[in-house]
VEXDREN-2710 file (C-alpha; in Angstrom, 1 decimal):
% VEXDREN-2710
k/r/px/py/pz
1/UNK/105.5/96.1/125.2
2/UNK/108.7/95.2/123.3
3/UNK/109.1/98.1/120.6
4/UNK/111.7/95.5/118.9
5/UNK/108.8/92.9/117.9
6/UNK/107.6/95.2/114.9
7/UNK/108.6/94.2/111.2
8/UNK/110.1/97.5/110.3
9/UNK/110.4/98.9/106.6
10/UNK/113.2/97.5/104.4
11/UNK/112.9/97.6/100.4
12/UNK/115.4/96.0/97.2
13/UNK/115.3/95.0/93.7
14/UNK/116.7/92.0/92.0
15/UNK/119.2/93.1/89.2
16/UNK/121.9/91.9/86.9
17/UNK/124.2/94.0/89.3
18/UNK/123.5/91.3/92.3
19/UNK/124.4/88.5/89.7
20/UNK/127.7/89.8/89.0
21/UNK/129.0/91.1/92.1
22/UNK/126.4/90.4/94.9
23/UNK/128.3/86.9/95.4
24/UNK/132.0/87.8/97.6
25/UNK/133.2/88.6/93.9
26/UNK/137.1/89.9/93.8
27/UNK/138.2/93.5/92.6
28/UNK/141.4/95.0/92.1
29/UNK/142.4/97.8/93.8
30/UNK/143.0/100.1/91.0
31/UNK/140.2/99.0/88.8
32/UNK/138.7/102.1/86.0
33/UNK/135.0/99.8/85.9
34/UNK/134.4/99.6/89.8
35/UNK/132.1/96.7/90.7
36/UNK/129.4/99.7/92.0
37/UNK/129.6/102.9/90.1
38/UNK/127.0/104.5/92.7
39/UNK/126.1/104.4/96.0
40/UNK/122.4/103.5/94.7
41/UNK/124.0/100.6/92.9
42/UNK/125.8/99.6/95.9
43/UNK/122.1/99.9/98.0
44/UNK/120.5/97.8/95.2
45/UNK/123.4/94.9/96.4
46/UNK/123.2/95.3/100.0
47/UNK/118.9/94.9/99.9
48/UNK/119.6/91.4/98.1
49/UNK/122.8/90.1/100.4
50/UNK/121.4/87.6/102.6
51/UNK/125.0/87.5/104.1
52/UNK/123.4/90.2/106.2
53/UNK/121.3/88.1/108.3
54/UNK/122.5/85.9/111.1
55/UNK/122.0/82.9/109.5
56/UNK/122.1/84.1/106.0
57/UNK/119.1/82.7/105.0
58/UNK/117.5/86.6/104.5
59/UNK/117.5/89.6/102.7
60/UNK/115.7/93.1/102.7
61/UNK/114.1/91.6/99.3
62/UNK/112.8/88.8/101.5
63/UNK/110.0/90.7/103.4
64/UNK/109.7/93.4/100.7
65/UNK/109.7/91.4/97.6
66/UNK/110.4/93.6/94.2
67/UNK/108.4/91.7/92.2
68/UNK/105.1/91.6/94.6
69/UNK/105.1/95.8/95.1
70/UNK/107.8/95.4/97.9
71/UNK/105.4/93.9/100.3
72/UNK/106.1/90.4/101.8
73/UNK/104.3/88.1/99.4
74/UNK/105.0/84.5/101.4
75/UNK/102.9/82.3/102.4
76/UNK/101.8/81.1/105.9
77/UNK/100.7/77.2/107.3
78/UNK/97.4/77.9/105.5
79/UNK/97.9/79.0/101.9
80/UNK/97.3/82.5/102.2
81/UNK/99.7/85.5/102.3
82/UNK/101.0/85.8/106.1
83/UNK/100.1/88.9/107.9
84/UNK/102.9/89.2/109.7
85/UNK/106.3/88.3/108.0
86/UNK/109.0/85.8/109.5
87/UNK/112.3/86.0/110.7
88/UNK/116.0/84.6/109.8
89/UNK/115.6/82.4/112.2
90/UNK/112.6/80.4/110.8
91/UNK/110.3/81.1/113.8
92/UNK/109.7/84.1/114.5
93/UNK/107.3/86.8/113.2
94/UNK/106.9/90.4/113.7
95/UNK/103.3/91.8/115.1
96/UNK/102.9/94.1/111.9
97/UNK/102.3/93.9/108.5
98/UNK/105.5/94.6/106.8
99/UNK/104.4/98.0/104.6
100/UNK/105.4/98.6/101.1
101/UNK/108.6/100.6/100.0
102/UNK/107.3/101.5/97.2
103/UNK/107.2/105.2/97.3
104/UNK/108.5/105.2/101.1
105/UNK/110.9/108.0/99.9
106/UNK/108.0/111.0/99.4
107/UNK/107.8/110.4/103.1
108/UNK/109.1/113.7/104.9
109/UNK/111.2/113.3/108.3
110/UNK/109.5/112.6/111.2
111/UNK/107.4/115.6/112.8
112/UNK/105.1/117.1/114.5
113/UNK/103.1/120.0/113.4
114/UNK/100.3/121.3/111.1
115/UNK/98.8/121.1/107.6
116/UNK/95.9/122.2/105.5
117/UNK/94.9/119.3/103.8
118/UNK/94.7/118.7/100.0
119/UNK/91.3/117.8/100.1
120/UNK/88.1/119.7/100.0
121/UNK/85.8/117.6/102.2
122/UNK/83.6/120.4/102.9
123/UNK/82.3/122.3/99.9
124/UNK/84.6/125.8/99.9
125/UNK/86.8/124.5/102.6
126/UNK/89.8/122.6/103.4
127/UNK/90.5/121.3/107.2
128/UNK/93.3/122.0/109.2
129/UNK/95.3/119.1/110.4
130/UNK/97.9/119.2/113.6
131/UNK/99.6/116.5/115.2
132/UNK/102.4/114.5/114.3
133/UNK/103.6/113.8/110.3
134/UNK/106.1/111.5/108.6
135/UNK/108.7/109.6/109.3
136/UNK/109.2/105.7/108.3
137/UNK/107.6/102.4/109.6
138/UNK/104.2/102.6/111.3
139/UNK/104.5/104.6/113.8
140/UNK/107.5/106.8/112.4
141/UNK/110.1/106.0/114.9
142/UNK/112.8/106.2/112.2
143/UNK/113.0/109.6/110.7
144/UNK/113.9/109.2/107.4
145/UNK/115.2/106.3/105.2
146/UNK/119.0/105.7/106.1
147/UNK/117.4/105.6/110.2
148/UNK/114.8/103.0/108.8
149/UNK/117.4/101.0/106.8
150/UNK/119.5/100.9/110.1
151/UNK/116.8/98.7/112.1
152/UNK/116.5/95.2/110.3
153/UNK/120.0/93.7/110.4
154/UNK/120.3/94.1/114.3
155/UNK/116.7/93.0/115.3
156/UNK/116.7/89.8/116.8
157/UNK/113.1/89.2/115.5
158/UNK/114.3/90.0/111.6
159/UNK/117.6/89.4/110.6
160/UNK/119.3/88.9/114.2
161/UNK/122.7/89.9/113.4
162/UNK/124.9/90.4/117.0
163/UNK/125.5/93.9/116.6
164/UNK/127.2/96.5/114.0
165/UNK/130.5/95.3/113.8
166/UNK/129.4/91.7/112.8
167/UNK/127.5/93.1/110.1
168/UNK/130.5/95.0/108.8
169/UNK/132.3/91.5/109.0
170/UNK/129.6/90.1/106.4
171/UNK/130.6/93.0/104.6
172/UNK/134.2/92.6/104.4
173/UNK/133.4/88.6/102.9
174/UNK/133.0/91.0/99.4
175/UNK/135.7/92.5/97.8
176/UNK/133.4/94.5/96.0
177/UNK/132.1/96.0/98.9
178/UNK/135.3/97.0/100.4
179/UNK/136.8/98.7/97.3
180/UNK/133.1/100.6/96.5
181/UNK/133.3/102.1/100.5
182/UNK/136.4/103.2/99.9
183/UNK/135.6/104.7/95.8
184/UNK/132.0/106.1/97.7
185/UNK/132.4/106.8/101.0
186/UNK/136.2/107.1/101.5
187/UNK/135.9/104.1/104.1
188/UNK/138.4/101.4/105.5
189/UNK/135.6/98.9/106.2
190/UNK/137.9/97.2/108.9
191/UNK/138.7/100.9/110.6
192/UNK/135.3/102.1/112.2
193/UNK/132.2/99.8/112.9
194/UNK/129.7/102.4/113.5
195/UNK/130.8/104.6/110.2
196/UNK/130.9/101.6/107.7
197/UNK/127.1/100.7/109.2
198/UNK/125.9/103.9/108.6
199/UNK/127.4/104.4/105.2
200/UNK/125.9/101.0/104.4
201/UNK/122.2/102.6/105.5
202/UNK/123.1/105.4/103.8
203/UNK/123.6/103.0/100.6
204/UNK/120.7/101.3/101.4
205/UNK/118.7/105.0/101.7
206/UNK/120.1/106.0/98.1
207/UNK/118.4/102.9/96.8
208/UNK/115.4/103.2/97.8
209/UNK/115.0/107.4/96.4
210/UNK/115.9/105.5/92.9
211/UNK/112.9/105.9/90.8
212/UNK/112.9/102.0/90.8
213/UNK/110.4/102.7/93.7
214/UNK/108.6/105.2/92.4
215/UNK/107.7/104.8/88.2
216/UNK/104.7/106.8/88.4
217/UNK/103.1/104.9/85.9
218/UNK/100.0/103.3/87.1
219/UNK/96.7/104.1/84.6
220/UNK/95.6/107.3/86.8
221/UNK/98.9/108.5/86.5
222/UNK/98.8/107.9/82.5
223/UNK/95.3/109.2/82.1
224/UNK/97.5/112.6/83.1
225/UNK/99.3/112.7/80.2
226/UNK/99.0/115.6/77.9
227/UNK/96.7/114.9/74.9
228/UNK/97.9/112.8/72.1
229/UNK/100.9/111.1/74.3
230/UNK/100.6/107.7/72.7
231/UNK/100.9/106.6/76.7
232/UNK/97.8/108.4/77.6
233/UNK/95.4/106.1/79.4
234/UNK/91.3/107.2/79.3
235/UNK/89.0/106.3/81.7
236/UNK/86.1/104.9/79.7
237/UNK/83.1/107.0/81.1
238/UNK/81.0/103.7/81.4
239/UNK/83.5/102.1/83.6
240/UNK/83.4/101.3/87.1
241/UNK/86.5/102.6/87.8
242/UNK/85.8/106.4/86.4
243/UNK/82.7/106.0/88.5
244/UNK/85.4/105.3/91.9
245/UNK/87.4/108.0/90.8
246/UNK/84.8/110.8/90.7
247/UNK/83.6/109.1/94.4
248/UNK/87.3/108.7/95.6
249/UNK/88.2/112.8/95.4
250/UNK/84.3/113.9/96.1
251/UNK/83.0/115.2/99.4
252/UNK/81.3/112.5/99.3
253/UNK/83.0/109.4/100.5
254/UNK/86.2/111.8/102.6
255/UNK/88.9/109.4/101.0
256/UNK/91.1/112.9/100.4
257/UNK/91.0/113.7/103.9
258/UNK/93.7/111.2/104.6
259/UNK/94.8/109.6/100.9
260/UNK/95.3/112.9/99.3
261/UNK/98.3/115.2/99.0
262/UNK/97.8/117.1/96.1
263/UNK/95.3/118.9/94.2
264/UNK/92.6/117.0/92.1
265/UNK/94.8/116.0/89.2
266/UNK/97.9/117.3/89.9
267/UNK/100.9/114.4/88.8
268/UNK/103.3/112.6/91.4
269/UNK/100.1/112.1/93.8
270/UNK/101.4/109.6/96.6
271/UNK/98.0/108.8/97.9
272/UNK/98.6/109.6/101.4
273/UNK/99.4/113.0/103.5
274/UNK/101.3/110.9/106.2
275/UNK/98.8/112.0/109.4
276/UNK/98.8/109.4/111.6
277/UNK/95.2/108.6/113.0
278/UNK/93.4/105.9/114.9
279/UNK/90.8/104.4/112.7
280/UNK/89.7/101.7/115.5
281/UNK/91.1/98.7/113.4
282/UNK/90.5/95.5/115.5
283/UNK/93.0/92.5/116.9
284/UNK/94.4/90.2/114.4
285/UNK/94.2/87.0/116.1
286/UNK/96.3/85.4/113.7
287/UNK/99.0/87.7/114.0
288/UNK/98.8/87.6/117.3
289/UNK/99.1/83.9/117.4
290/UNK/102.3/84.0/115.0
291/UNK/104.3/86.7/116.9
292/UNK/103.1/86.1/120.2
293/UNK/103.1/88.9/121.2
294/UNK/100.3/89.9/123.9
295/UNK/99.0/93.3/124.9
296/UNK/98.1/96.3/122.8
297/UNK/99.8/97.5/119.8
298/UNK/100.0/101.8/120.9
299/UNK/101.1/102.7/117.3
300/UNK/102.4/106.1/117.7
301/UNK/102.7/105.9/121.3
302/UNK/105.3/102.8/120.8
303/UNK/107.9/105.8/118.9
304/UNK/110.7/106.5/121.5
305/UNK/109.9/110.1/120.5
306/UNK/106.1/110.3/121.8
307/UNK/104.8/110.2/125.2
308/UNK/101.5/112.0/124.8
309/UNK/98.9/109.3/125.3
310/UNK/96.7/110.8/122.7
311/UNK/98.8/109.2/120.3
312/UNK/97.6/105.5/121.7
313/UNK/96.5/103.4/118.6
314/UNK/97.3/105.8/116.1
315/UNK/99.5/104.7/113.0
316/UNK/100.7/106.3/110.0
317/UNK/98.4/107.1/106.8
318/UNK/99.5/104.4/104.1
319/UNK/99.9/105.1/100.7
320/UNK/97.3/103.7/98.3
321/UNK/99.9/103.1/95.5
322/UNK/99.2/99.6/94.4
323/UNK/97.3/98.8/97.2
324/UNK/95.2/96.1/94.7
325/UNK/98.6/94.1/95.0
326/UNK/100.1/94.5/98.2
327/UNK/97.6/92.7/101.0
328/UNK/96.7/91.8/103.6
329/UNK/95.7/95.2/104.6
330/UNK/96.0/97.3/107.9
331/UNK/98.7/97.8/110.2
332/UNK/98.5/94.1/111.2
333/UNK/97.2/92.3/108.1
334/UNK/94.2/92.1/110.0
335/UNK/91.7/92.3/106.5
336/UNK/92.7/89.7/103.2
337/UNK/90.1/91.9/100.5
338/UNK/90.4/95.8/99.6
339/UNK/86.6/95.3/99.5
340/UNK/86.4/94.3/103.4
341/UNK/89.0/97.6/104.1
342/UNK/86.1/99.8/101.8
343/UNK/83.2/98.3/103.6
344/UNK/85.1/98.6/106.8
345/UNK/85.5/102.6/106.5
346/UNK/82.1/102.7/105.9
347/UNK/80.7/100.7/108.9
348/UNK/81.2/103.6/110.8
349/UNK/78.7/105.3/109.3
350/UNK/75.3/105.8/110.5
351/UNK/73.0/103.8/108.2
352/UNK/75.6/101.9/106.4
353/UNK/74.5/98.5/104.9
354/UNK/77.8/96.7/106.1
355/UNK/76.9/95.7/109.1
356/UNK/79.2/92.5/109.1
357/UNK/82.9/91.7/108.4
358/UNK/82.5/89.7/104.8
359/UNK/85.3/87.7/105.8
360/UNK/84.2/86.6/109.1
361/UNK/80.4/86.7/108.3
362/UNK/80.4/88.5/111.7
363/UNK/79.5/91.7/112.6
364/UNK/82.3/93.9/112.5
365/UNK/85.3/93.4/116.3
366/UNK/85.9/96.2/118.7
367/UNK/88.5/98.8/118.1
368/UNK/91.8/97.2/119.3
369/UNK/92.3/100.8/121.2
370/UNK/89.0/102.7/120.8
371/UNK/90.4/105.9/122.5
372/UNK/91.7/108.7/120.4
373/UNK/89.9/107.5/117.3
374/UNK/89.4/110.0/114.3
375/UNK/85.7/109.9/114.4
376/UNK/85.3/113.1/112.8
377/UNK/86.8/111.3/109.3
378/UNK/85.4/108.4/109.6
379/UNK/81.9/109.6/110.2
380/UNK/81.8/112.5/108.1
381/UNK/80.9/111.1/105.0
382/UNK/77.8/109.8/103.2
383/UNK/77.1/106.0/103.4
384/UNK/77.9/104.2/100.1
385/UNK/75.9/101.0/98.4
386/UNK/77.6/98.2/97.7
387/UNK/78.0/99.4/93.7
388/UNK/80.0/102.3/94.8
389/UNK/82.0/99.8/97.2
390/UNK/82.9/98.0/94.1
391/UNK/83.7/101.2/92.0
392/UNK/86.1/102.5/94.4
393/UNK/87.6/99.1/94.8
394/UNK/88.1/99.1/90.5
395/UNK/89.4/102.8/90.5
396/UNK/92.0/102.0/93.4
397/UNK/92.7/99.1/91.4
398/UNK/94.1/101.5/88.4
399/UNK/96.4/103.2/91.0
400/UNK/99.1/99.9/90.6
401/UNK/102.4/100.4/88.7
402/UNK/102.4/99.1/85.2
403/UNK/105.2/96.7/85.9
404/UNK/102.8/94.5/88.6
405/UNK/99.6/95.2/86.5
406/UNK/99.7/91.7/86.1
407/UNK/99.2/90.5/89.6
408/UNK/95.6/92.2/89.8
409/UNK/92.6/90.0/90.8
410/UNK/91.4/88.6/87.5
411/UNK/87.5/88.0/89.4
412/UNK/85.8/89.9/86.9
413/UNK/85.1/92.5/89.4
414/UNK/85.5/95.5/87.3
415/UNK/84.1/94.5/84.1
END
């Protein structure tokens, strides 16, 4: 299996900044108002510069679009939202979905370990978790965010430059950029390859820890507000989406066991506690057909880093930080709906009423890799009707940043 074919994770955000100077724009040498002040203002440039793909048609922005929850919003041949993105080069595609940045930073480093989880699944107990933790894309093979940033410009399947030194030559087409590595890092861009790349990743890594990424300011994380903060959001008691919340942390419906990190109604929750698990998602065919890739996707198993085949099919917990706006859904786009990823968790279930894939109309397809799944988590919980379906759909709905409130479903789902 080529480990290169995956979209990795790569994040930016349109500013006046990239207006101004984004565009080769000249600096003198001794200037008092640099063109970047900060090396997070240089990142936010450097995710916009489509000088940094081959053909210079792409940009970081392009697959993680900042205005879609910095997910990869384009279409495909049919209308829809592509599960896979595609390449500088026009044709080809990656065989994952390409996940949001948005909150990528609360990550930790890639590890392996043990935990006690957040959530209280069992009445008067909290389970143990051990195995590995962290890290960025899918299956974690970059440790932390300047490794991620590292990836994209110098994979053939994204934006296919030759190698380091001709990305550092894109680079040195901006003036601005060579006077701000020399202000920042203390850098002759045209001296050392390999040290202006990873000062640009390091750039890159600044950006994306800007709380740009991370506002915090979705409806749950209002309704935490101290009393009488004219932000303070309430959730109506009547609503389905209080109803979702009360299901989403109960023992009930084991949601915490993988989508919490904190305690019940502690602030800064990310939504995930970055296990990595095998939850038996199945083939996307369409992906499949895109990418061209054939074989099994091994998740964790495909980091350099693992060899234990117990790690086979198993990928890294998501966050559920606007997750209303940022489909498809699963490692490979495989599901359009957050109701068919609801109904799917509870398929497992003995007794459960969704029987059949609602997109498909067909009963639910066979585990892509059905070793090594978490069958514990998934089984452990009651089954739910399709009202409490809908109620956790409505209260994972509130969980999307104020500034893309705007791009939720407006079906009438949660009125």
């Amino acid at each position: 299996m080529n480990k290169a074919l995956f979209f990795p994770l790569h994040v930016s955000l349109a500013v006046v900044v990239l207006a101004i100077t984004g565009c080769g724009g000249s600096s003198s040498g001794g200037s008092e108002s640099p063109a970047f002040v900060s090396k997070e203002a240089l990142g936010e440039s450097l995710f916009h510069d489509t000088r940094l793909s081959a053909n210079r048609t792409q940009s970081c922005a392009t697959c993680h679009n900042p205005e879609h929850g910095f997910v990869d919003n384009r279409s495909g041949a049919d209308g829809k939202v592509s599960p896979v993105s595609r390449g500088d080069n026009g044709t080809s595609f990656g065989d994952r979905n390409a996940p949001t940045a948005a909150y990528a930073r609360f990550s930790p480093a890639f590890s392996q370990g043990s935990h006690t989880r957040a959530a209280e699944t069992v009445p008067g107990s909290l389970k143990e978790y051990s195995g590995y933790i962290g890290g960025q894309f899918h299956d974690g093979r970059a440790s932390g965010l300047a490794q991620q940033a590292a990836g994209p410009p110098l994979n053939p399947i994204e934006m296919g430059m030759e190698n380091k030194a001709a990305v550092v030559n894109r680079l040195l087409e901006n003036n601005d950029y060579t006077e701000a590595f020399s202000q920042l890092y203390g850098l002759d861009l045209t001296a050392d390859a390999d040290a202006a790349y990873a000062a640009m990743t390091d750039a890159i890594a600044a950006f994306e820890r800007s709380n740009t990424f991370a506002p915090f300011d979705s409806k749950y994380d209002r309704s935490l507000l101290p009393l009488g903060d004219a932000n303070r959001y309430v959730y109506d008691a009547l609503d389905k989406a209080t109803q979702g919340k009360s299901l989403f942390f109960s023992q009930f419906t084991n949601c915490g066991a993988c989508h919490q990190l904190k305690a019940k109604g502690q602030r800064g929750e990310t939504f995930s506690n970055y296990e990595y698990h095998n939850i038996g998602v199945p083939v996307n065919a369409a992906a499949r057909e895109l990418s061209g890739v054939s074989g099994s996707d091994d998740g964790l198993l495909a980091n350099p880093d693992v060899t234990d085949e117990m790690q086979r099919g198993k990928f890294k917990v998501p966050t559920l930080r606007n997750v209303a706006v940022t489909g498809p859904y699963m490692h490979n786009g495989v599901f359009a709906d957050l109701t068919t990823v609801v109904q799917f968790y509870d398929h497992f279930k003995t007794g459960s009423d969704f029987a059949e894939n609602p997109e498909t109309g067909l009963p639910w397809a066979e585990p892509e890799i059905s070793a090594n799944m978490s069958n514990d988590d998934l089984q452990q919980a009651r089954t739910l009707t399709e009202t409490e379906v809908t109620a956790l759909v409505c209260f994972l709905r509130t969980l999307t940043d104020a500034r893309y409130e705007h791009l939720l479903p407006d079906d009438g789902l949660c009125d």
